[in-house]
Structures are given as structure tokens and as C-alpha cells.
N, C-alpha and C positions, 0 to 999 in steps of 0.2 A: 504494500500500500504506500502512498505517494500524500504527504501531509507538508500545506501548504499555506503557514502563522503569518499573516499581515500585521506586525505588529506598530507599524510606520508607513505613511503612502497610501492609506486608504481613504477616498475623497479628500484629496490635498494633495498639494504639488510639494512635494521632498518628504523630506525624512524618511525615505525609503528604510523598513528595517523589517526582512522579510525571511521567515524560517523555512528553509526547506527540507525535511526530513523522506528520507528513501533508504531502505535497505542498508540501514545501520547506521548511516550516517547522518548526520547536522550541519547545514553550510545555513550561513546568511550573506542574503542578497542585500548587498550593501549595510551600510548602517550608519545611519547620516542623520543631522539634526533637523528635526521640523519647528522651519521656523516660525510657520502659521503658529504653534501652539508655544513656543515657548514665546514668543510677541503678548501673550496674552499674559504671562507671567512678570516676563524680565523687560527690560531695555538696554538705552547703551550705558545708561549710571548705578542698573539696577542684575545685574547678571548672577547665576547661583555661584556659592561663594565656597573657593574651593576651599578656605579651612574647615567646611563640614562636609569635605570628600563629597558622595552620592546623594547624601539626605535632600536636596531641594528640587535634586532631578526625577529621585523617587517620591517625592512631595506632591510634588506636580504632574505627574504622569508621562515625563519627557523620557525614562528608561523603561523598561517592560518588567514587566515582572516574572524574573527569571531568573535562577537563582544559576551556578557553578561555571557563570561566563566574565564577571566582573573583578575589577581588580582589588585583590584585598588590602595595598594599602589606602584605598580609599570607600569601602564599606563601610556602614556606617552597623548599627545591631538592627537586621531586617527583624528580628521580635516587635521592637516597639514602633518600628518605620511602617511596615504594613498594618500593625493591629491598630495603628492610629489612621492611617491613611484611606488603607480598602479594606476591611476585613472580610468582606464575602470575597475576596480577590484570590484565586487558586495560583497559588507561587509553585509553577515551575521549574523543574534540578534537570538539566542537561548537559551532555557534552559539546561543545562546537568544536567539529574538525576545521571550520574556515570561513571568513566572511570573502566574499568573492567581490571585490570595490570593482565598480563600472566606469568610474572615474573621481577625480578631485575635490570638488565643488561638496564643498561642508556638509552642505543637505542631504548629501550622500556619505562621506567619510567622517563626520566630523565625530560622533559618539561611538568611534572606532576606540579615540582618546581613553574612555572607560573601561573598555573589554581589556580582562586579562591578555598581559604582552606573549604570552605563549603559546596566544591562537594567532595560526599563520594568515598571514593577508594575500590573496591571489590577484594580480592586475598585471594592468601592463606595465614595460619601463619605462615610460615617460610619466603613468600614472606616479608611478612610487617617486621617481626623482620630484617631481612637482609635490608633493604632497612634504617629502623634507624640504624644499624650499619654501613650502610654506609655513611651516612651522619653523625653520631658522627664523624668518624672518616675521616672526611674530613676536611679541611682548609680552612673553611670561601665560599664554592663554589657557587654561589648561584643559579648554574645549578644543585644542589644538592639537595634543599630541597623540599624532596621528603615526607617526615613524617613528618615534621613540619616545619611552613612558621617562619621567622625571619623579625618583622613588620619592614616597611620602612616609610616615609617621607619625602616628596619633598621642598628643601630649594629654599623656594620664590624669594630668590635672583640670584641663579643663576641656578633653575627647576634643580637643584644636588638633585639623591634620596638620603638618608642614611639612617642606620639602627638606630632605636630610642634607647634612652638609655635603655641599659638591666637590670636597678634595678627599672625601673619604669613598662616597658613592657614586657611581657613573649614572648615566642615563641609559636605559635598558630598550635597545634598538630593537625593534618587531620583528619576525620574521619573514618577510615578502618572498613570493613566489612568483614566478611568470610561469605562463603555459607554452611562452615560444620561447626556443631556444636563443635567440639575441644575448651572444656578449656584449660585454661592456669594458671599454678601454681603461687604462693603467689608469687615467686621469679622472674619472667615470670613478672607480673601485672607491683612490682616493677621496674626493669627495662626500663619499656614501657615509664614508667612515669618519669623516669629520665634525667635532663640531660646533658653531655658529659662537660659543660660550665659552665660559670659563671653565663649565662643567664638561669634561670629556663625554663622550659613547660609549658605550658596551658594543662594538658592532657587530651585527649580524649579517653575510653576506647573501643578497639572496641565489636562492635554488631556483629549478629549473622543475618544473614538476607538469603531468599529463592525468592525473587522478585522487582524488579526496576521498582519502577512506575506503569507500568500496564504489567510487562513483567517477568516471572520467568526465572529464569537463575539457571544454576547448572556449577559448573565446576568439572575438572577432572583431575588429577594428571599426568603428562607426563616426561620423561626423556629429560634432557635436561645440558647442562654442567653450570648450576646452580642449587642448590638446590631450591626446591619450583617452581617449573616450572608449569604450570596448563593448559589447552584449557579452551574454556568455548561454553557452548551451551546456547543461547536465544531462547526463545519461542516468538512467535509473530501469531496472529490472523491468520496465514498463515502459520503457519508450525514453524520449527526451523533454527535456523542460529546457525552454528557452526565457533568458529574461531580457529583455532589448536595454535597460538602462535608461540613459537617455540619448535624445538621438535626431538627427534632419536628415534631407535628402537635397537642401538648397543651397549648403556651404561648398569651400573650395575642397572638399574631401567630401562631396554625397556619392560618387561612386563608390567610396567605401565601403556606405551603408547598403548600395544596391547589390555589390559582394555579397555583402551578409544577409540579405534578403532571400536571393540563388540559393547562395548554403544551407539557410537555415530550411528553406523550401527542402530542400533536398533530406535533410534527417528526419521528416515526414513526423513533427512534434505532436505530441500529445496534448503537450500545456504552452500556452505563450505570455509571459507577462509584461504587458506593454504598457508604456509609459502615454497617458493622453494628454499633456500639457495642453497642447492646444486642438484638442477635438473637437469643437465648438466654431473655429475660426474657420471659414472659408476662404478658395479662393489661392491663387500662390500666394508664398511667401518673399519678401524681398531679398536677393539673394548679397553674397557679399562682394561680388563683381558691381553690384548698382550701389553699392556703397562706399567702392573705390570711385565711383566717375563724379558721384554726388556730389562728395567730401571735394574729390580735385576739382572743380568746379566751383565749389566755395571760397574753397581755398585760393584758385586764382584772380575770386575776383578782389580777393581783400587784399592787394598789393601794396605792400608797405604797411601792411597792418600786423599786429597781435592775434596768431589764432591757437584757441586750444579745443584739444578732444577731450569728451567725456567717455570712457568707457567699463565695464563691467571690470571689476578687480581680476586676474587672473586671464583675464582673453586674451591671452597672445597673439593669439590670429587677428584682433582686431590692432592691435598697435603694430604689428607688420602690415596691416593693411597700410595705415597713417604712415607708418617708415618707408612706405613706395611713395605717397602722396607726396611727403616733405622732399623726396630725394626727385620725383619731377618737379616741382616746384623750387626748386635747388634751397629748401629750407633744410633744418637741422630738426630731428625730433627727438626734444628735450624729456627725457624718463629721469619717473625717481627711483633712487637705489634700490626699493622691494623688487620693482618690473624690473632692474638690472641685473639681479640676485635669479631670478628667476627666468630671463632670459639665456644669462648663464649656465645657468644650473643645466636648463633643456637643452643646448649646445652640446652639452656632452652625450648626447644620447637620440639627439634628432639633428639629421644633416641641414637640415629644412628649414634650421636654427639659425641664425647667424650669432657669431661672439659677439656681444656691442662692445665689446674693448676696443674691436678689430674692424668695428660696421663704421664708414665714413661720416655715415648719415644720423647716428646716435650719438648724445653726446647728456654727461650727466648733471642736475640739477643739483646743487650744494647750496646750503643754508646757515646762517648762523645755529646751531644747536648741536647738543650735545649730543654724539655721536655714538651706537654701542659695535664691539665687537666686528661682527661684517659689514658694516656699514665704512667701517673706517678701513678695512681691509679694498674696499671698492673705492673712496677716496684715494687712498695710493696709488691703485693700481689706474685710473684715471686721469690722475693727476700730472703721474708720469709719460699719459699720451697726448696729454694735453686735450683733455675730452670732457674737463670741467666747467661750467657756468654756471655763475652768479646772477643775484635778479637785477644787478647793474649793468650788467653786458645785456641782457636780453633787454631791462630800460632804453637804451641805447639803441637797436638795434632791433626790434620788435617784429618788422617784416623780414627776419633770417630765422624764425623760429615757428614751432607748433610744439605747446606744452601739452602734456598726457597730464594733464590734473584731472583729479572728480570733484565731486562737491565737495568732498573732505577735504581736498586742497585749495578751497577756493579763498582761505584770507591768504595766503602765497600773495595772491595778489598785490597784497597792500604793500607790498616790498618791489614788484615790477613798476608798478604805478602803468598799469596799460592805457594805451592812448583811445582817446574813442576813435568809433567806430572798428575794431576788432570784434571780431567772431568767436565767438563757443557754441564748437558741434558737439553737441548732446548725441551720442551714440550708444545708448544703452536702453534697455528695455524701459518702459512703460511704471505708470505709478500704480500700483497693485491696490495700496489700501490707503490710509489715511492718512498714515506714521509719513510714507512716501511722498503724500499729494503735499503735507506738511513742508519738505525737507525742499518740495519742487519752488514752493512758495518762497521760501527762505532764499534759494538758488535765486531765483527771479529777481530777488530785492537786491542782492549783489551785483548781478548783472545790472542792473540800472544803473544801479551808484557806479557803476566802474563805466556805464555808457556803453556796453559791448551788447552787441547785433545777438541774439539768442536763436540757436536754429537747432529745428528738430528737437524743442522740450516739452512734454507732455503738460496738457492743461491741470492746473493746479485745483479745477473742480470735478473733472472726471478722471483724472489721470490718462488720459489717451490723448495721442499725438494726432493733430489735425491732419487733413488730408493732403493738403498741401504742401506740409513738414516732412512727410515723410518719406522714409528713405535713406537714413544716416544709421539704420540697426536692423540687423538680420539676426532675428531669431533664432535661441540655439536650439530649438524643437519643430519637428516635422508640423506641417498642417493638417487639417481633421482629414482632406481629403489623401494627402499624401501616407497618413497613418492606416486608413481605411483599406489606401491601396495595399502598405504593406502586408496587414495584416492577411487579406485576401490572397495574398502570393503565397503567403507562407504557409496559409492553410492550417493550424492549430485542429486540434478536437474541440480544446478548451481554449478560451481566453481571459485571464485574469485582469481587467484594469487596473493598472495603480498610477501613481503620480497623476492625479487627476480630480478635478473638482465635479465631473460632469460621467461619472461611468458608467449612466443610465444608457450616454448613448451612444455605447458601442451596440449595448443589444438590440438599439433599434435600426443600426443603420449597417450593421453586418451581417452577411449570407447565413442564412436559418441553419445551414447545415454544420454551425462553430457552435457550440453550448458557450456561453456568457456566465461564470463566475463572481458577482461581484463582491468584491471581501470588506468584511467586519473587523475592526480592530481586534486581534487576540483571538479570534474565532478559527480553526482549523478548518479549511477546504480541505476534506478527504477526497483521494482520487485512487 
């Protein structure tokens, strides 16, 4: 029998955290933060506090109730945590042979951070290198440690975790796995095992593996507005289970996904679990080729002006989009040290990369402030190529540039002093809920004060970009019709919706001859 725990991604988009159990074994399908639900708890002043370990995440419903998967130096006593919290709540004790990560993006990796470090993590190798660089280059998060755990310890006097001293104890590096045999070079090795602190590594190098427990698994490279994005197909005594991740067909890698469409058609699935972000939406999607002509387009008409991109933290693919635009427009595009660190990092392990130490057209943002560890390691090595700028140089010079700031970098500004009439292209998704429409509003008031030209930002009362706006962001999710297609290629028995707000309607708008599944938080789908 084939048992299948939605414990995350049921009617909502992320926190994928999904049990698959077959013939002896336990994998999860991703395990990532929902942040619809913790929105409803935390904010950015108000987040659970890691000196009481697990207690606010099991408070709040944001971990499952699951007992022999979590890490014990940060357990809190499940007696009084549950008997207070759900007492009619049935805590189940399993094994996990492995969570199989789809890719990066928090909502998926992120409460990886919690699970005991000696459950192996199965991705790709661009997944796991981005996933340490993003935790390098994070601040302390402990919703971050996603590549290596930072041990803790509970002070007996007043049950306060803390993190043990860093000259005594290392940092305990997870196990990653890939399913494709892909080496990794000398320089690739070094870096895995480095790290970003004061505190060393414990490192783990990863393996090369084709089966979990008693279950082979393959994955499959898919487009997605992260690099290293993957599905994965399990085998089980009863056929295959496919999980798609997340995933498009309108980015500069959707051939990828139609790869993995062929294939996955071809292991004749039993089960398929697909992601509906936008099953709702009609109609294509804008692709990221109309988002280079857009941008360049913009971009030439504001000659002699200030322009900066807005784009989603971690898209790489969208700031090499900007890194073609700047280099026809013979500007320079100014990155901060995280995208440096991170572009980096990917260099060693994607050809497709370029080094920005080495890229002509990259060149790094520096600030007065206090600088930690790899930041300052990136300062030198900059410094030395003469690849550094100040917000006096770009003052000066304003039409030799395009800054990669977000909103969160938007008082920067008050240090360029940008001249009006400059451009900020808004390239990032839509305002979802209120928190956002809030944040667009805020955005908007700066842009005025600063006099800069606003293109492509979603209305600050419905959160949705005008018709006319739009065109400066490509979706990192297939469309209803393009999902519809896929799913019908691949022909499932079963179809499980998750990542999704809308799962009513697959059942209504796919071939009668698919059974539709739609899961319950914690409810097991027997198959």
C-alpha cells in the first residue's frame, strides 16, 4: 500500500511538506515553510524565537506532529507542548529515510532547518550549493539552516536553548545526495566544506545515490525561476509517484520541463503530484525573452539617467537577464555582495554561470557599514579588480549604471541622491495580500520623493499590475492551461493537487479518466 500525508501545501501555495510512505520506507516531499500560515502568527519584528528551540512552531501548527524526525537539541518536552496545544492530536513516531528538496526557495527547504541533520537531503547540485549560499549568507536565521545545523543546548536554569561555543563545537553539515552522477571540481569540494564564520563545518561530502530504502527515485530537471529546480519520480511496488515540484514551460529552460513531461509520460504513473500555482490564470504566460526586450527598451530610453531592477531574492536568471541589458546598453550592473556570494557560489557548479569577479559587466556595491566574514572576503577580492562602487561614483555618473536593489534596499538611495527622472523596473511578482499591497504603498512614496519614473508596480489596492505595465516579470509557474496540458501528457491514475489555493479545479477541468485526490492537512491518501 502506497500512503500519501499532506502535511504542508494543501490549499496554499508552499510549505510543501508531504509524507510518502511505500514498502518500508518514509521520504518527504520537500519540507518548506508556509508562509501563508506563519504570516498569520509572526512578522518581520515578531518571528519564533529560537531560544525556545521548536515550542512556537509546535504552538502554532507550522511543524507537524511527528514525533522521531526533529532535532533534539532543539525539542522542547512534546508532554506538555501537545497536551496544551492539541490534545485530541495523534503524534506520530517514524522513520525518515529522506526528504527529496525540489529546489531552494524557503517554502520549500526552509523547515528542512529543524529535521534531525542525519536525515539525508536528495537534490540537485546547484540545488544544495545555493541552499549553502544561502545560508552563508544569512544572519544568524535559524529558519535557515538548511546545509548545516548550528548545535544548540538547553540552559537548565531557565530551559533557554543556545548555540554552544563555536571553538569547541562545529557546525554539523547534512548529508546531500544527488541522483546524477555530476562531479564536482577541486574548487567546488573546497567551498562545500567551508565556512562563511568563525564557527568551522563538520563537512559532509555529498554521495551519489539511485535508491531510498527500498525505493529508487530519479529526478528530472525542470524550469523554474530558480536555478536547480528538479521533479522527482519514486518507484514503489505499485507503480510510480511523481511529484513535479515547482515548475513552467515559458522560461529560458521550458524545454526542460517538456523533457520531463516525455519521461515522466513514459513511466506510465500511478500518482502525480502537481503543483497549481496558477491554475486559475488563463491565457500564456509572459515569457523571459519579452522581459529582456521590455527592460532594454526602458532602459534605452532613460539615457543619462538612474535605473534600477527590482527583482525576487535569489533569481538569478532574472539578474543575468539585467546583466545582458546593462552590457547592450554598455551600463555596468551594480549587485550587492548576497547576489555576489551567490552568483559565485553557482559558478562553480553551473557553466551557464559566469564569475562576476571575472564578468566585465558586474561590478560590486560597497557601503559604509560594518562588514561580516564573507562579505569582507568579497570586498578584497573586488577591490583588487577594481570592481568596487560607491554611491559617489554612481552620484556622478548615474547613466553608466543599473542597480539590482529591492524594496529593502530602497533608502540606499539617500546616499546616490538619484537625479529625477530615473527608472525603477519592478520585476517581481504581484502583491498577494495586504502585508505586500502595504510594502507597494510604502515603495511608491519613495519613488516620488526620489522623482523616479515607476514601471511595472502592482496597484497598491489590488495588488495587480495594470495592463499596460506589464511585462517586466515572468512567472516562475506554469499557467492553468499549460498545467492542464501537462498533466494530460502524462496521464496519472491519480492526481494529487498541492501548492495550490484552487484544487477544486483540476477535477473539473481534467479528462474523467484521472481520479482527483484532493488532500486534507495530516489526512493519509491510501493508494
Amino acid at each position: 500500500m502506497i500512503s500519501i500525508t499532506v502535511y504542508g501545501g494543501a490549499g496554499t501555495i508552499g510549505g510543501n511538506k508531504i509524507l510518502l510512505e511505500a514498502d518500508d520506507t518514509a521520504v518527504s516531499l520537500d519540507f518548506g515553510i508556509n508562509y501563508n500560515l506563519w504570516s498569520q502568527y509572526f512578522e518581520e519584528y515578531l518571528k519564533p524565537r529560537s531560544a525556545r528551540g521548536l515550542a512556537d512552531l509546535f504552538e502554532t501548527g507550522l511543524l507537524p506532529a511527528v514525533k522521531g524526525i526533529y532535532r533534539r537539541d532543539l525539542e522542547p518536552s512534546w508532554e506538555n507542548i501537545w497536551d496544551r496545544v492539541s490534545p485530541n492530536t495523534r503524534i506520530r513516531e517514524i522513520h525518515l529515510d529522506a526528504v527529496l528538496l525540489s529546489h531552494a526557495h524557503l517554502d520549500h527547504s526552509g523547515h528542512i532547518s529543524f529535521l534531525h541533520h542525519d536525515i539525508p537531503i536528495v537534490c540537485s547540485t546547484t540545488t544544495a550549493f545555493l541552499v549553502k549560499a544561502i545560508q552563508d549568507s544569512s544572519r544568524g536565521d535559524f529558519e535557515k539552516e538548511v546545509c548545516y545545523v548550528i548545535p544548540r543546548e538547553r540552559k537548565e536554569q531557565d530551559h533557554r536553548f543556545t548555540s554552544k561555543d563555536y571553538q569547541q563545537y562545529r557546525s554539523i553539515q547534512r548529508q546531500f545526495c544527488f541522483t546524477d552522477a555530476k562531479s564536482i571540481s577541486t574548487e567546488a569540494s573546497k567551498f562545500w566544506q567551508e565556512s562563511s564564520t568563525r564557527r568551522k563545518i563538520e563537512p559532509k561530502q555529498p554521495i551519489t545515490i539511485t535508491t531510498i530504502g527500498n525505493l529508487p527515485v530519479r529526478n528530472f530537471p525542470v524550469d523554474h525561476s530558480i536555478y536547480g529546480a528538479t521533479a522527482f519520480a519514486v518507484k514503489t511496488s505499485q507503480g510510480w509517484v511523481i511529484y513535479t515540484g515547482d515548475l513552467r514551460l515559458h522560461g529560458k529552460m521550458g524545454h526542460l520541463t517538456r523533457k520531463f513531461i516525455s519521461e515522466a509520460k513514459a513511466l506510465h504513473p500511478i500518482v502525480l503530484l502537481s503543483e497549481g500555482t496558477n491554475i486559475k490564470e488563463e491565457g500564456s504566460n509572459i515569457t523571459e525573452e519579452m522581459v529582456v526586450n521590455n527592460a532594454l527598451n526602458k532602459v534605452l530610453q532613460a539615457q543619462g539617467k538612474l535605473v534600477i531592477a527590482d527583482f525576487g531574492p535569489r533569481n538569478l536568471e532574472r539578474l543575468l537577464t539585467f546583466k545582458e541589458v546593462a552590457r547592450q546598453c554598455n551600463r555596468k550592473l551594480v549587485i550587492l555582495p548576497r547576489d555576489a556570494y551567490l552568483l559565485q557560489s553557482l559558478h562553480l557548479v553551473m557553466d551557464e554561470v559566469p564569475d562576476p569577479v571575472e564578468d566585465d559587466t558586474i561590478t560590486l556595491y560597497t557601503e559604509a557599514r560594518s562588514a561580516v566574514d564573507w562579505e569582507k572576503h568579497l570586498y578584497t577580492q573586488y577591490r583588487k579588480r577594481g570592481k568596487c562602487v560607491h554611491p559617489d561614483d554612481i552620484r556622478q555618473a548615474q547613466g553608466d549604471y543599473i542597480l539590482c536593489f529591492s524594496f529593502w534596499d530602497i533608502n540606499k538611495l539617500i546616499d546616490i541622491c538619484p537625479g529625477e527622472g530615473g527608472v525603477y523596473i519592478y520585476s517581481s511578482s504581484e502583491a498577494f495580500d495586504e502585508e505586500q499591497r502595504i510594502d507597494v504603498k510604502r515603495l511608491k512614496r519613495w519613488l516620488a520623493h526620489f522623482k523616479l519614473l515607476p514601471v511595472g508596480i502592482p496597484s497598491a489596492k489590488t495588488g495587480k499590475v495594470a495592463a499596460s505595465e506589464q511585462g517586466f516579470h515572468s512567472s516562475g509557474h506554469a499557467s492553468g492551461p499549460e498545467l492542464l496540458e501537462l498533466i494530460e501528457a502524462i496521464n496519472p491514475g491519480v492526481v494529487i493537487p498541492i501548492h495550490t489555493e484552487h484544487p477544486r479545479v483540476f477535477a473539473s477541468k481534467l479528462s474523467s479518466t484521472m481520479q482527483v485526490r484532493i488532500p486534507k492537512i495530516g489526512v493519509p491518501i491510501k493508494l
